[in-house]
N, C-alpha and C positions, 0 to 999 in steps of 0.2 A: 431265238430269232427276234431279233429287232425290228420294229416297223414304225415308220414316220408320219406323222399326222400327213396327211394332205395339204394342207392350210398350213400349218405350223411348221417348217422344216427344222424347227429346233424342240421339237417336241415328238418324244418317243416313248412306246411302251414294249417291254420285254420279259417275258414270264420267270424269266431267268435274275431279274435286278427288280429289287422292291417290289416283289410279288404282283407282276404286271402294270403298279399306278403308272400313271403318264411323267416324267420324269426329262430333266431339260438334258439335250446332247449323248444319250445314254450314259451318262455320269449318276451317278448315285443320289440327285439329288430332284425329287419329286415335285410338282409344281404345286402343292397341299403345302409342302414346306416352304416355300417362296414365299406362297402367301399369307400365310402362318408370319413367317419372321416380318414381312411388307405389314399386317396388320396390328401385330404388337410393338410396332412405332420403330425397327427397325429403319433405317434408311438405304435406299438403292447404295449410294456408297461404302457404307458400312458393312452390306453383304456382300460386295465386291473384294472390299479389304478381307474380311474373314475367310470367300472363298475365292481364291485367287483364281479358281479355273472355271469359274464364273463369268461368263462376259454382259455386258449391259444388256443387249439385244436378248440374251437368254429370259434376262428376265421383263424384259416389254412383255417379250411373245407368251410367259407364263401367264402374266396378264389377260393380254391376247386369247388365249386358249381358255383360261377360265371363264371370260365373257362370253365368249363365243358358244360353251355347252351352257350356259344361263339364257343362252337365247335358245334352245332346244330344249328346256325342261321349263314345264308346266307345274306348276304349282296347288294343286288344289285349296280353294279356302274353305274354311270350313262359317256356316252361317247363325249365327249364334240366335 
């Protein structure tokens, strides 16, 4: 069963594909993964080219979605 972020309507998780992560358009491609390739110097075009059923806006809203649980989790420091 599929279900759609609230916020993110390009963003879905299903117990059924990649063991529930959150994943862009129910396609097999996890937003860990986005940002993964976006951080090792990938560029938005260049994943575009690679995955052609990839659309731009999938990966704002990957974006989108990561910031947005960064605003929801608390970090504890620890006091040295």
């Amino acid at each position: 069963m599929e279900i759609k972020h609230h916020q993110f309507d390009r963003i879905t998780m299903d117990p059924e594909k990649c063991f529930g992560k959150p994943c862009v358009r129910g396609l097999r491609m996890p937003v860990a993964s986005i940002l993964a390739y976006l951080s090792g110097g990938m560029s938005i075009d260049e994943m575009l080219r690679q995955w052609p059923e990839l659309e731009r806006e999938d990966i704002y809203q990957a974006l989108g979605f990561a910031a947005a649980l960064m605003e929801e989790r608390v970090v504890p420091l620890e006091h040295s």
